[in-house]
N, CA, C and O of each residue as an XYZ file, in Angstrom:
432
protein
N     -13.186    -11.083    -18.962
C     -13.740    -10.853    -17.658
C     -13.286     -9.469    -17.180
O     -12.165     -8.991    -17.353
N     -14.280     -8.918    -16.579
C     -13.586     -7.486    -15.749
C     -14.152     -7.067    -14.638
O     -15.233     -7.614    -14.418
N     -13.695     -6.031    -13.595
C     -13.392     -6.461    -12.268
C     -13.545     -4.992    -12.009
O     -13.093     -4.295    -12.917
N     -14.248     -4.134    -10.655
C     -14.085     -3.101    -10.602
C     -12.948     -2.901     -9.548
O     -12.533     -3.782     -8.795
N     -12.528     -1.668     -9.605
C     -11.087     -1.410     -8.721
C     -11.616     -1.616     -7.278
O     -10.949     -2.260     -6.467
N     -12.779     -1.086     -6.967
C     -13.146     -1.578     -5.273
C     -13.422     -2.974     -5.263
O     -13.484     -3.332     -4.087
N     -13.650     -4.097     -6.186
C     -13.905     -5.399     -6.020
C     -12.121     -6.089     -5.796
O     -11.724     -6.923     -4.982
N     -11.381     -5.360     -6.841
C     -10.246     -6.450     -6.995
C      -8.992     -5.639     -5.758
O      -7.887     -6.115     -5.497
N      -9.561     -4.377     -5.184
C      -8.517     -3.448     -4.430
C      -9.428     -2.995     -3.117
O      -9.698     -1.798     -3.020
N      -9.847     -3.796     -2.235
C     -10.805     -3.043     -1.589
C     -10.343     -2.274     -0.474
O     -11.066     -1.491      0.143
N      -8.764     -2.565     -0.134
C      -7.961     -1.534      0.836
C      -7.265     -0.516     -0.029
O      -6.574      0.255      0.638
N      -7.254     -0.333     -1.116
C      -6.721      0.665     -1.407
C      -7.349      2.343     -1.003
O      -8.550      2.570     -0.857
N      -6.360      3.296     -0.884
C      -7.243      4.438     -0.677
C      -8.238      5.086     -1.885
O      -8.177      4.741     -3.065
N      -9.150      6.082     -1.347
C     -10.360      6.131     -2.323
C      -9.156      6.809     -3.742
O      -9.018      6.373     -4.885
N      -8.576      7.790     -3.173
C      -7.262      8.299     -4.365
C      -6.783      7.551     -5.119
O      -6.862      7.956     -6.279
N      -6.255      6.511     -4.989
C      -5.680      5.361     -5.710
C      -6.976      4.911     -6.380
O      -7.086      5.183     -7.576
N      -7.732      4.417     -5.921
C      -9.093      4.349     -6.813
C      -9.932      4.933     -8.022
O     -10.448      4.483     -9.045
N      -9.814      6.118     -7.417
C     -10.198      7.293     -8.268
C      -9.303      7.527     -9.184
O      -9.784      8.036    -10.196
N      -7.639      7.256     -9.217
C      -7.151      7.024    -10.347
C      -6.918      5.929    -11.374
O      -6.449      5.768    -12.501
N      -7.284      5.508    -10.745
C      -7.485      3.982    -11.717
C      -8.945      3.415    -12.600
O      -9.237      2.424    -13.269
N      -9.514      4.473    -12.229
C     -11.496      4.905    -12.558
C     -10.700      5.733    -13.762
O     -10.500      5.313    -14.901
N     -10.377      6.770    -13.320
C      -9.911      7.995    -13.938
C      -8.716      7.730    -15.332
O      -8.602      8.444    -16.328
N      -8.072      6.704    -15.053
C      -6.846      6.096    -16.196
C      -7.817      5.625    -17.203
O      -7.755      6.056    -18.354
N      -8.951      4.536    -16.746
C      -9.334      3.917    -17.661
C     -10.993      4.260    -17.852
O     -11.632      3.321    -18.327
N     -11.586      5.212    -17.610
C     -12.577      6.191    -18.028
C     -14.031      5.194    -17.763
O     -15.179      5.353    -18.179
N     -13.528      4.301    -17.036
C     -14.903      3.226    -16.318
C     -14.823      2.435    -14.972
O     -13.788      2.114    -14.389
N     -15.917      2.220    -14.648
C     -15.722      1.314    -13.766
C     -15.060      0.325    -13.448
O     -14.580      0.143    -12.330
N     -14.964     -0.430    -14.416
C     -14.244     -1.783    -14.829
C     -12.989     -1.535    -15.912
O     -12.614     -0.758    -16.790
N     -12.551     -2.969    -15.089
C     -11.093     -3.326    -15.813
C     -10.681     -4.700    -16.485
O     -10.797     -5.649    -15.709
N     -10.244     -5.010    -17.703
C      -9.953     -6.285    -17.899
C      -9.152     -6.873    -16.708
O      -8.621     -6.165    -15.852
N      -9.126     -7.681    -16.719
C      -8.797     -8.479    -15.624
C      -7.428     -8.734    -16.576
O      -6.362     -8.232    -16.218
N      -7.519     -9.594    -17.890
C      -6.328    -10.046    -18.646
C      -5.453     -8.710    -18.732
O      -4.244     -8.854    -18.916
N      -5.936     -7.527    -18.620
C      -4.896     -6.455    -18.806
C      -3.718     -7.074    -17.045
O      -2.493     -6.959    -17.026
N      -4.090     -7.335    -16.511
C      -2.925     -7.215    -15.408
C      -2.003     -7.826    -15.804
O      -0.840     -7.631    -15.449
N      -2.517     -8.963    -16.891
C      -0.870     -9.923    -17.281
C      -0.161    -10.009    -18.530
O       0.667    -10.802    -18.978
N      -1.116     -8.222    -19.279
C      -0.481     -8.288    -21.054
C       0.989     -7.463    -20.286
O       1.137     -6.733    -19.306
N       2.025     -8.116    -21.468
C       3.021     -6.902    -21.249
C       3.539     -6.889    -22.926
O       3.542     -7.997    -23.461
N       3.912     -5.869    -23.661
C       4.131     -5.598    -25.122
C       5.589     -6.848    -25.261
O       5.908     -7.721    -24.454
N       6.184     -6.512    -26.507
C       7.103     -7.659    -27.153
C       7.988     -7.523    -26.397
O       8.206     -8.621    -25.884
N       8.800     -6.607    -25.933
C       9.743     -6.696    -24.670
C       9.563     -6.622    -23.315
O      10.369     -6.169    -22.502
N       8.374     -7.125    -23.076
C       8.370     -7.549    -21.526
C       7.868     -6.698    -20.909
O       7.242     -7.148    -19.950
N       7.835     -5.403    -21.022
C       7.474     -4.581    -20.105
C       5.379     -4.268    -19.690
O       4.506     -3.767    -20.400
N       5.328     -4.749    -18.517
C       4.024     -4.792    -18.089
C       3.116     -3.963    -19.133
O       3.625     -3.113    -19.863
N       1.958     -4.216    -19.153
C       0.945     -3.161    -19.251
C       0.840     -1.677    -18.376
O       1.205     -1.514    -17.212
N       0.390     -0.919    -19.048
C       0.377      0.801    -18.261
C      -0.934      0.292    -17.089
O      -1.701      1.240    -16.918
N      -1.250     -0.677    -16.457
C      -2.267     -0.932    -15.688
C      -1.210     -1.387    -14.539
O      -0.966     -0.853    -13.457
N      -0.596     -2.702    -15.216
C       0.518     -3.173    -13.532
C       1.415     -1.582    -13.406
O       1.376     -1.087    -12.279
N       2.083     -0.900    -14.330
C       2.882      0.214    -13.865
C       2.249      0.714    -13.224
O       2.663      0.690    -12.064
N       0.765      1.553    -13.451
C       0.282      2.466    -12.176
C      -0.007      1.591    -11.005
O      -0.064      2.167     -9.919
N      -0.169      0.507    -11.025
C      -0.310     -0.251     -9.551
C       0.500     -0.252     -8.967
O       0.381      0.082     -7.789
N       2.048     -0.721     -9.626
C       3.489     -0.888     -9.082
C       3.711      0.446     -8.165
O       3.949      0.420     -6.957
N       3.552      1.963     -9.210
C       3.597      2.902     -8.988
C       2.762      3.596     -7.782
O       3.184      4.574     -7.165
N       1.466      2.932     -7.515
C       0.353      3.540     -6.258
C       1.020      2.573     -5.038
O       0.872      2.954     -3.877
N       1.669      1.467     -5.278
C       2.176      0.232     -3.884
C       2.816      1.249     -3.333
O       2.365      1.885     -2.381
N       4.283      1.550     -4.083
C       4.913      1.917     -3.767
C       4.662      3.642     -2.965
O       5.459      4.134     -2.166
N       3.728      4.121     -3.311
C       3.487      5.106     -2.665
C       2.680      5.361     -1.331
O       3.004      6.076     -0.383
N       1.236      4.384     -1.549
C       0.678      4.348     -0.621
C       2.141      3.539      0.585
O       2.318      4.044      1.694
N       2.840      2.557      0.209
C       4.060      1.970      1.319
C       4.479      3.595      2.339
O       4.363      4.115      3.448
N       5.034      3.806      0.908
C       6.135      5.512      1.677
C       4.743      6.412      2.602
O       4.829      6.963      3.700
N       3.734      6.315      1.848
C       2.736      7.510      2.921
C       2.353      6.505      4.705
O       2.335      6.819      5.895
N       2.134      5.357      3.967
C       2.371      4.603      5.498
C       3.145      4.735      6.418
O       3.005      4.827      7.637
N       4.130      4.738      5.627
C       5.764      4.872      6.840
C       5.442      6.203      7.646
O       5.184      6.556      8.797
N       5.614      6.761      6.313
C       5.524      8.189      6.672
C       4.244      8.702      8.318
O       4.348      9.503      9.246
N       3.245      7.758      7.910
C       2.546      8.348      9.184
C       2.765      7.377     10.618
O       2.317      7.529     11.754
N       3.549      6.447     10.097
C       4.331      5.711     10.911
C       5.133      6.724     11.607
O       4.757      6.974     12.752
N       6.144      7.354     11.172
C       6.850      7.999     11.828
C       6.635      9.339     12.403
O       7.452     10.007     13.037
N       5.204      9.693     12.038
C       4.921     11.125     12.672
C       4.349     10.360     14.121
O       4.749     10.751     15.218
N       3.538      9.421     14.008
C       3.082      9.063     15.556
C       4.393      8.451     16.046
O       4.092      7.908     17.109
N       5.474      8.293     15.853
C       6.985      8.101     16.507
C       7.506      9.283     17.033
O       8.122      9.228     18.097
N       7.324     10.556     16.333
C       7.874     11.785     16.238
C       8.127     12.279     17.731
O       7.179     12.569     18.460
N       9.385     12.356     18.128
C       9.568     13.148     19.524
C      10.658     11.519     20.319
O      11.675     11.780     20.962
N      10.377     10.562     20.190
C      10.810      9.907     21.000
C      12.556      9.824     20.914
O      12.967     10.133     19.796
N      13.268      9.583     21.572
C      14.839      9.705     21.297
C      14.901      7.862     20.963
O      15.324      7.325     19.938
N      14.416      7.292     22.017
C      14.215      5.817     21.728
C      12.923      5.102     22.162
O      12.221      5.271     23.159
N      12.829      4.385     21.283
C      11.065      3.254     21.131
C      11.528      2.442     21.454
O      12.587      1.843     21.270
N       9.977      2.315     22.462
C      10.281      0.685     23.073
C       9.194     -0.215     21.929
O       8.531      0.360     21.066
N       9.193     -1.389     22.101
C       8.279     -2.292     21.123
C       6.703     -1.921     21.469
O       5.873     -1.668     20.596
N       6.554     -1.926     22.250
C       5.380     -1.259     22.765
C       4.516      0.366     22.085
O       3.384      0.488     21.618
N       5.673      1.469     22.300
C       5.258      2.411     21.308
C       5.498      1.994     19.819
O       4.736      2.518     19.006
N       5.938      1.591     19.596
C       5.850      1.088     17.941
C       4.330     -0.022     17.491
O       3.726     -0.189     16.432
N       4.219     -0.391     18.390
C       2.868     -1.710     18.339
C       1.711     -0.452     18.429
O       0.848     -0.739     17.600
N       1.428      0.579     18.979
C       0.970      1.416     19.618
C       0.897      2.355     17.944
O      -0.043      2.294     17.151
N       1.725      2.882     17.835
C       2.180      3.960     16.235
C       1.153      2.583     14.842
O       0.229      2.894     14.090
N       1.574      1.682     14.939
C       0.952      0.811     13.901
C      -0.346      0.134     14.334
O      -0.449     -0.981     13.822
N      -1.444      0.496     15.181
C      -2.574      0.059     15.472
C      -2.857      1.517     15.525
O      -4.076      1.677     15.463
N      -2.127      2.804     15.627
C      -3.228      3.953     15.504
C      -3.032      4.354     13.998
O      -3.623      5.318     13.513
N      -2.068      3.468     13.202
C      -2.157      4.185     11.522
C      -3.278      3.540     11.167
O      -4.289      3.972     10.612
N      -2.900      2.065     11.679
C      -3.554      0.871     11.128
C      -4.892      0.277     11.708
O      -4.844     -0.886     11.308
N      -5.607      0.364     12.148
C      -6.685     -0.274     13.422
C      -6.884     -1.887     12.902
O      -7.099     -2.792     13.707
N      -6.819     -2.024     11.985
C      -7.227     -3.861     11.624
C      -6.026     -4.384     11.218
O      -5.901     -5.233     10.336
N      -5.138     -3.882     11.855
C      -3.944     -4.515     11.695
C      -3.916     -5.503     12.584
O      -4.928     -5.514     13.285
N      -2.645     -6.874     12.976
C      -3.258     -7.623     13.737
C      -1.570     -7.502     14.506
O      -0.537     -7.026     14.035
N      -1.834     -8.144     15.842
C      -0.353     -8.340     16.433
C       0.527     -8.809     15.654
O       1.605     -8.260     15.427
N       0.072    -10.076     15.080
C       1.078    -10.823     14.533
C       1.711    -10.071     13.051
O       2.717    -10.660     12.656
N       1.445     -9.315     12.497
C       2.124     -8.538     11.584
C       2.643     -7.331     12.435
O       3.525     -6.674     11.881
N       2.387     -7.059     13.260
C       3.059     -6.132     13.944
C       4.132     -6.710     14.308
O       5.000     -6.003     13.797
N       4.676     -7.585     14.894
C       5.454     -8.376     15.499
C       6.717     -8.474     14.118
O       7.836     -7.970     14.020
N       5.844     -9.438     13.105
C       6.929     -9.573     11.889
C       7.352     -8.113     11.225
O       8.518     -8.089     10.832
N       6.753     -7.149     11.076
C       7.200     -5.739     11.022
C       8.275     -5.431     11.776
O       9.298     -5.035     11.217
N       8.218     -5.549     12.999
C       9.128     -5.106     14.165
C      10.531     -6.372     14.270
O      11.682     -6.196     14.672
N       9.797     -7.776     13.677
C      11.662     -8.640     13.905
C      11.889     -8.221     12.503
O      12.906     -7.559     12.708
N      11.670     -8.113     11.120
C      12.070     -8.148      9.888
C      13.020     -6.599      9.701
O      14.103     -6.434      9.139
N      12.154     -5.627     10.390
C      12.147     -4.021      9.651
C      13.152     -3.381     10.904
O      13.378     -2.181     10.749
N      13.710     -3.933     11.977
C      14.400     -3.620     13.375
C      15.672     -2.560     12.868
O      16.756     -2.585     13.452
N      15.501     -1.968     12.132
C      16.088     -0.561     11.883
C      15.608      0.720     11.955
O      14.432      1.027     11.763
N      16.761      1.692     12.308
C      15.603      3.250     12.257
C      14.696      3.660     10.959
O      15.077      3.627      9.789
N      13.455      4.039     11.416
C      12.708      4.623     10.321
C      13.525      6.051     10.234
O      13.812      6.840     11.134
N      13.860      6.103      8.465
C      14.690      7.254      8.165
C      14.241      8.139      7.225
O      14.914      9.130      6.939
């Protein structure tokens, strides 16, 4: 079975997309590639670049997380709910909320 990257990733950015078009020189992807990994365990080069795009698209999030923070000495819950509905627009309260009790440290 195979799956195109906008069917199985449809929030990912078009970049992340375009490299994952671009890795595997088509539209489509085995689907079973997400769960081969060689004789010692280590994923397929398909979960690594995914592992590898999470983790980045995460940090560019923050990151524009903290430019709409930029200037304040201290945030109230309010500008922070405010910073993550203008990165995010379909974000919903209630992940805003668990963001804000889970993550209640400075963005650094």
């Amino acid at each position: 079975m195979y799956f195109t990257p906008y069917q199985a990733f449809p929030l990912k950015p078009e970049g992340s997309i375009a490299e994952l078009k671009g890795r595997y020189g088509s539209e489509s992807v085995r689907y079973c590639e997400l769960f081969e990994e060689d004789e010692t365990g280590t994923p397929s080069s398909l979960v690594t670049l995914l592992q590898d795009q999470d983790l980045k698209e995460k940090r560019e999030y923050l990151h524009q997380i903290k430019l709409q923070l930029e200037g304040s000495d201290s945030i109230t819950t309010a500008e922070a709910k405010i910073a993550f509905m203008s990165v995010d627009p379909g974000i919903n309260v209630q992940i805003i909320n668990t963001y804000l009790q889970v993550y209640s440290y400075p963005l650094t």
